[in-house]
VMD Tcl script that builds the backbone (N, CA, C; Angstrom):
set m [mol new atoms 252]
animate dup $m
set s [atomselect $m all]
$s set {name element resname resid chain x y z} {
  {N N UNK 1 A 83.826 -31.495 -31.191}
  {CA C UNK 1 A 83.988 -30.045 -31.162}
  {C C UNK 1 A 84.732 -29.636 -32.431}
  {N N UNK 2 A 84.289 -28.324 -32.957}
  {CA C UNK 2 A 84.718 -27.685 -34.313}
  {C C UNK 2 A 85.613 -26.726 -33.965}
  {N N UNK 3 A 86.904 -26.798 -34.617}
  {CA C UNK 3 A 87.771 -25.639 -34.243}
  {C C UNK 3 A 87.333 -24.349 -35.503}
  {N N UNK 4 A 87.161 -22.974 -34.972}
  {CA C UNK 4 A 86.986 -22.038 -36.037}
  {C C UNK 4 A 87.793 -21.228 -35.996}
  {N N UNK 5 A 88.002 -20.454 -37.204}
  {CA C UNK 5 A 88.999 -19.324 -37.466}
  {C C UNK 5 A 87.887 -17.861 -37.332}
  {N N UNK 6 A 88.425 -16.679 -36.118}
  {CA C UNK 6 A 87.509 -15.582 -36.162}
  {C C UNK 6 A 88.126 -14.490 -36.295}
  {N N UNK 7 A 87.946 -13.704 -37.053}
  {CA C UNK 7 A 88.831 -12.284 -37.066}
  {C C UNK 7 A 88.370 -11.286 -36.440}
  {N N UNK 8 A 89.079 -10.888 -35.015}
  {CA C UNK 8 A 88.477 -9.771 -34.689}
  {C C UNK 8 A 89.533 -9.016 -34.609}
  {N N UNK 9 A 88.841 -7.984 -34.060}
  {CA C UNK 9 A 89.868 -6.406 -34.142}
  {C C UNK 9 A 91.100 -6.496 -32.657}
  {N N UNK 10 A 91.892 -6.088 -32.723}
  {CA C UNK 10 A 92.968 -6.022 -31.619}
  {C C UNK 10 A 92.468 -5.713 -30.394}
  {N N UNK 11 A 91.433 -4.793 -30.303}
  {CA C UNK 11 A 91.333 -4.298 -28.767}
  {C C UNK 11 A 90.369 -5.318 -28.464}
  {N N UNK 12 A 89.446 -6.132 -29.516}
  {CA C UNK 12 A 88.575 -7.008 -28.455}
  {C C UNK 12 A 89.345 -8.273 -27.930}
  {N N UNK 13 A 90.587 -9.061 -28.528}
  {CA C UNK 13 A 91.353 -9.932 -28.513}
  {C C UNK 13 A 92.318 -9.282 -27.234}
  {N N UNK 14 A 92.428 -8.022 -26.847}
  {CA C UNK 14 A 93.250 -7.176 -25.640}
  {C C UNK 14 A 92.024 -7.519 -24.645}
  {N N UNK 15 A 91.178 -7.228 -24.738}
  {CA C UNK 15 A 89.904 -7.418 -24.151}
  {C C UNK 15 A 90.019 -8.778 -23.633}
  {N N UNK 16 A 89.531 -9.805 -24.423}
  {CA C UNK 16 A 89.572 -11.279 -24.478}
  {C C UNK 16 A 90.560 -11.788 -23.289}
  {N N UNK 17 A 92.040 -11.380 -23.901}
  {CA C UNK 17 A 93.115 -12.031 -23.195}
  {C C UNK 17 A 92.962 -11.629 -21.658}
  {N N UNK 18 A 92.677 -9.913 -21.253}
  {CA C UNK 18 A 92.561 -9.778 -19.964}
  {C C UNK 18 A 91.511 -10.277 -19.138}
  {N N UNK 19 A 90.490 -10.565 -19.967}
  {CA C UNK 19 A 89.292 -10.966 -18.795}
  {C C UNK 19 A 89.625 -12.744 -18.741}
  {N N UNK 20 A 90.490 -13.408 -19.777}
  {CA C UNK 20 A 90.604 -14.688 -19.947}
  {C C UNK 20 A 91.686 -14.674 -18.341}
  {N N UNK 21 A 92.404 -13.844 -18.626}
  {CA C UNK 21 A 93.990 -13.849 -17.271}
  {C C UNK 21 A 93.443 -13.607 -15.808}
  {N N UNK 22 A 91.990 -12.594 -15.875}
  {CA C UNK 22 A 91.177 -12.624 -14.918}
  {C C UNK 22 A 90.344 -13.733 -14.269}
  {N N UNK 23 A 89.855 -14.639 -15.117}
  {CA C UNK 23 A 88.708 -15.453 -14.633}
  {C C UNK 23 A 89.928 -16.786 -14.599}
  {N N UNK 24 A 90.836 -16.666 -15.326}
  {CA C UNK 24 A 92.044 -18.031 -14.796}
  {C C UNK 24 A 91.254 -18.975 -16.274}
  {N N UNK 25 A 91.280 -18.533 -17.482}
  {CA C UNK 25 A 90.555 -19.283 -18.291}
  {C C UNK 25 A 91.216 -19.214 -19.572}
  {N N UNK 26 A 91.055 -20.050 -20.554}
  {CA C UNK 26 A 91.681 -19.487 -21.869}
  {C C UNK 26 A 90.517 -18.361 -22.838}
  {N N UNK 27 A 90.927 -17.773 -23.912}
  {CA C UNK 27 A 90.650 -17.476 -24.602}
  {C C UNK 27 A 89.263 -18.203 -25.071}
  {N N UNK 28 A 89.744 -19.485 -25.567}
  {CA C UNK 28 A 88.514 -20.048 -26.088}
  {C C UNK 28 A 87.364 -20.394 -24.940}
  {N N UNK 29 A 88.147 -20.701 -24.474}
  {CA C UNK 29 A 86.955 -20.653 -23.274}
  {C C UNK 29 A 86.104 -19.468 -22.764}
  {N N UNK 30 A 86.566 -18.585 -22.877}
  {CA C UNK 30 A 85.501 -17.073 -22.583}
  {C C UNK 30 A 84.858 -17.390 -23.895}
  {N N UNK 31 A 85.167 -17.303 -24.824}
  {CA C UNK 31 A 84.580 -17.422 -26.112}
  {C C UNK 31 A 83.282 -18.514 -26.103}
  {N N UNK 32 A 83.616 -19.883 -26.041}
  {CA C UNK 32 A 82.775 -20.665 -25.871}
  {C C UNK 32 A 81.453 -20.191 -24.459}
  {N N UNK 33 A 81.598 -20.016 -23.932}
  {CA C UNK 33 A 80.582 -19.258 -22.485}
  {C C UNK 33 A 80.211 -17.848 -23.232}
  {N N UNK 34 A 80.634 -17.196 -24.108}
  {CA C UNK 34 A 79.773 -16.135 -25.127}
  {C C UNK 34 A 78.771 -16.610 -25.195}
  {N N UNK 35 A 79.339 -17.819 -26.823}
  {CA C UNK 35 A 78.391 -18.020 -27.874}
  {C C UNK 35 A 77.077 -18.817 -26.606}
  {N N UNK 36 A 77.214 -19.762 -25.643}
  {CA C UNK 36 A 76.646 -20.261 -25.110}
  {C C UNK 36 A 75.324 -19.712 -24.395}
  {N N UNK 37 A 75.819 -17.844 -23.777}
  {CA C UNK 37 A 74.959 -17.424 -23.359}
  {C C UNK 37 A 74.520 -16.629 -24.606}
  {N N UNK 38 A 75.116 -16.241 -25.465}
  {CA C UNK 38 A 74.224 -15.921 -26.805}
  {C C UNK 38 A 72.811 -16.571 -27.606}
  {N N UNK 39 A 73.109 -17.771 -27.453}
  {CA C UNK 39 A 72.168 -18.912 -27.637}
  {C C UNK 39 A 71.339 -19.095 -26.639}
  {N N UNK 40 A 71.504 -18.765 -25.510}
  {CA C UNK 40 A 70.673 -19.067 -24.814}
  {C C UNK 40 A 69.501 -17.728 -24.630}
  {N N UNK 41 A 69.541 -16.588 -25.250}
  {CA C UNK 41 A 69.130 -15.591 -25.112}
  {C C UNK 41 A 68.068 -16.107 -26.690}
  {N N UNK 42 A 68.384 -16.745 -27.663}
  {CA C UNK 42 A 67.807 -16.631 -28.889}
  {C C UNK 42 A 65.945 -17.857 -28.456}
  {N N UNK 43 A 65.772 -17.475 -28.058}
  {CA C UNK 43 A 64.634 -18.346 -27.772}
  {C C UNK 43 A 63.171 -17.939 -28.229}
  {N N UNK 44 A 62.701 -18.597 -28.508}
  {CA C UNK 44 A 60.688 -18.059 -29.533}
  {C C UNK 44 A 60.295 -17.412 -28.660}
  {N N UNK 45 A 59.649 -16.591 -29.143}
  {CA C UNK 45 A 58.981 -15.296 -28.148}
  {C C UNK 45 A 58.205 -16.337 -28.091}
  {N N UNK 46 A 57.091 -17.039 -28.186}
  {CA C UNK 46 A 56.319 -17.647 -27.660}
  {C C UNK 46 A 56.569 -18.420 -26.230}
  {N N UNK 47 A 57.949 -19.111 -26.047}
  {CA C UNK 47 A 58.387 -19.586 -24.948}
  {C C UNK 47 A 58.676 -18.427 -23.701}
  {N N UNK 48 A 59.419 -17.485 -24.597}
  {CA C UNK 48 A 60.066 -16.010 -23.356}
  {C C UNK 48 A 58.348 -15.470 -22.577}
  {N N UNK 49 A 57.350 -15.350 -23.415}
  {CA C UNK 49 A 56.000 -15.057 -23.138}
  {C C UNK 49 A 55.483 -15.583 -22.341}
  {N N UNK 50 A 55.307 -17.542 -22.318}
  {CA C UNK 50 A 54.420 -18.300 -21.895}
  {C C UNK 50 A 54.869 -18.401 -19.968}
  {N N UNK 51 A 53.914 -17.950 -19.332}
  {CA C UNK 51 A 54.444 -17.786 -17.966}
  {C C UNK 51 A 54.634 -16.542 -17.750}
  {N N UNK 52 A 54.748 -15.650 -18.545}
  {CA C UNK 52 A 55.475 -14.235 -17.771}
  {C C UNK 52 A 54.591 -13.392 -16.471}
  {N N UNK 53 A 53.643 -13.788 -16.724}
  {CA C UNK 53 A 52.668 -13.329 -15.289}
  {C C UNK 53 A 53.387 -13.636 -14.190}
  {N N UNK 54 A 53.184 -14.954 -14.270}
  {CA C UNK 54 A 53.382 -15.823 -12.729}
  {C C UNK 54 A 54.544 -15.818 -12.556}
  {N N UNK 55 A 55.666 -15.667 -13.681}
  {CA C UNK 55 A 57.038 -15.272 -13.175}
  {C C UNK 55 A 57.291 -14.679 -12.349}
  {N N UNK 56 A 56.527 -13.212 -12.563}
  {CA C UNK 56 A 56.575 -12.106 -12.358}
  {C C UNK 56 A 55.670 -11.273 -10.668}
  {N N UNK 57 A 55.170 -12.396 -10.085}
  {CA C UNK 57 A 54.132 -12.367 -9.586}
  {C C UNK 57 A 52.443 -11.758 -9.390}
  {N N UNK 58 A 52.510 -11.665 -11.053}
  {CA C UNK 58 A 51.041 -11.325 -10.899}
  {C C UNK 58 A 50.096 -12.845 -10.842}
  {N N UNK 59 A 48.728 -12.066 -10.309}
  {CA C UNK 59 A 48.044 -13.406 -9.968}
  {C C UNK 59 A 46.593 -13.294 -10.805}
  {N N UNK 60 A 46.001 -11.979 -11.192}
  {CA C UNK 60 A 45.129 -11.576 -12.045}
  {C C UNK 60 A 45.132 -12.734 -13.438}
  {N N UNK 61 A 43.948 -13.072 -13.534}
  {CA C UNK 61 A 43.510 -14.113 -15.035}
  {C C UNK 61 A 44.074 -13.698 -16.167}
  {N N UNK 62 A 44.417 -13.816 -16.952}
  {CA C UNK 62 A 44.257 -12.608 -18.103}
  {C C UNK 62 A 43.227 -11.912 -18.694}
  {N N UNK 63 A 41.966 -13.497 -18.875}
  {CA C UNK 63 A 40.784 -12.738 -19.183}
  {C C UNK 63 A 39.657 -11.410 -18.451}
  {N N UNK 64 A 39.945 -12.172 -16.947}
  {CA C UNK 64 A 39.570 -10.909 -16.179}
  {C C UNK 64 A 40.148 -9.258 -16.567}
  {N N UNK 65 A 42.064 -9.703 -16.753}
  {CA C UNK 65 A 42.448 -8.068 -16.856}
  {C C UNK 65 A 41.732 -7.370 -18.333}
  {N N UNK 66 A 41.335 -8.365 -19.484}
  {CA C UNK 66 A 41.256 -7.916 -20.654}
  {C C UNK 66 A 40.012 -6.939 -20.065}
  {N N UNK 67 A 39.075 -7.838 -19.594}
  {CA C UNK 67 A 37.615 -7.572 -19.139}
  {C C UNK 67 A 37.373 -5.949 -18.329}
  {N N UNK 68 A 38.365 -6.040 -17.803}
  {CA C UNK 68 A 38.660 -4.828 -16.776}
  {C C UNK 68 A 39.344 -3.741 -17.266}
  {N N UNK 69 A 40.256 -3.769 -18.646}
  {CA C UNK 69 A 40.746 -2.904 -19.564}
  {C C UNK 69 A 39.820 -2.185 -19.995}
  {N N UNK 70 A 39.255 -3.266 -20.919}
  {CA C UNK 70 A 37.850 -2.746 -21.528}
  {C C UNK 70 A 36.754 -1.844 -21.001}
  {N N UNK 71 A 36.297 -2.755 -19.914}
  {CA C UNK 71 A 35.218 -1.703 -18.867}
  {C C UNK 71 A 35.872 -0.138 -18.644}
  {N N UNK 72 A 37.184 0.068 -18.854}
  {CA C UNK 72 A 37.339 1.031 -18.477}
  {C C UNK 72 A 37.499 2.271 -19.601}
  {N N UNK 73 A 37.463 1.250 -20.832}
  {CA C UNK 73 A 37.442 2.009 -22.123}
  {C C UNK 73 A 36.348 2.381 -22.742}
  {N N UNK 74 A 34.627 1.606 -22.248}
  {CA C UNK 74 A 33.915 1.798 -22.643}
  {C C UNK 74 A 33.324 2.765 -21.940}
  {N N UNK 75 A 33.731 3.450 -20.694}
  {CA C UNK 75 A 33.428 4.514 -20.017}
  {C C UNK 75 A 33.989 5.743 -20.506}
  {N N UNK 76 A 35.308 5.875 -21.137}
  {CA C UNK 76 A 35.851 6.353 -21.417}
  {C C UNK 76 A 34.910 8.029 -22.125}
  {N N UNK 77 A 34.484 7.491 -23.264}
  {CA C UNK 77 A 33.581 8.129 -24.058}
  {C C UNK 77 A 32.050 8.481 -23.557}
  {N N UNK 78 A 32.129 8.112 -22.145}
  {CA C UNK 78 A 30.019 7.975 -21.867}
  {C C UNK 78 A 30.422 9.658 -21.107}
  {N N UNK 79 A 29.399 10.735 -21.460}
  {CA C UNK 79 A 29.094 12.084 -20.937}
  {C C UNK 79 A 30.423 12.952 -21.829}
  {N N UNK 80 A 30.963 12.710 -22.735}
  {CA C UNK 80 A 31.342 14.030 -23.242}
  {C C UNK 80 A 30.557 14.439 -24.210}
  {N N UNK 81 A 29.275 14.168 -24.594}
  {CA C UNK 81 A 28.652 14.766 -24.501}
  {C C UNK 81 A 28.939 15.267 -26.645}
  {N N UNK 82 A 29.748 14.158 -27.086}
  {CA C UNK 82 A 30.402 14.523 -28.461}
  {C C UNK 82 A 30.018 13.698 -29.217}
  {N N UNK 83 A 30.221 13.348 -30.419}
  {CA C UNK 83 A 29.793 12.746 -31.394}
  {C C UNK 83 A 31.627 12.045 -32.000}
  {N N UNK 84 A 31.237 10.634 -32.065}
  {CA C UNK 84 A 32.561 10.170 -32.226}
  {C C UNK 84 A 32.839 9.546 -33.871}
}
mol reanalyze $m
mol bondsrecalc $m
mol representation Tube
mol addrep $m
């Protein structure tokens, strides 16, 4: 483990100390559980993406929904009767 030097402003270090006196923790330790969930938020959109259907509980294909987008776009334009 790397010890670092961070300069912050007084009220977030007022901040720091009370939620540290709250959770029964030190300083560095709220700190370290930051950066931790900070990092854990930085992830490839490709990974945050892959799954998000079924996360989510949809059950639709994708290709079907593209299919079914579409059909509904190519109607879109049939009887107005305009020149596009």
């Amino acid at each position: 483990m790397t010890r670092i030097l961070a300069d912050l402003p007084d009220d977030d270090i007022k901040w720091l100390d009370r939620l540290a006196d709250e959770q029964g923790k030190s300083r560095a330790a709220i700190l370290r559980e930051a950066v931790s969930s900070y990092r854990a938020q930085d992830k490839d959109w490709l990974e945050k993406g892959f799954g998000l259907w079924a996360r989510n509980g949809v059950q639709e294909d994708g290709i079907a929904f593209q299919h079914r987008l579409r059909s509904e776009w190519d109607g879109a334009d049939a009887g107005d009767g305009g020149d596009a």
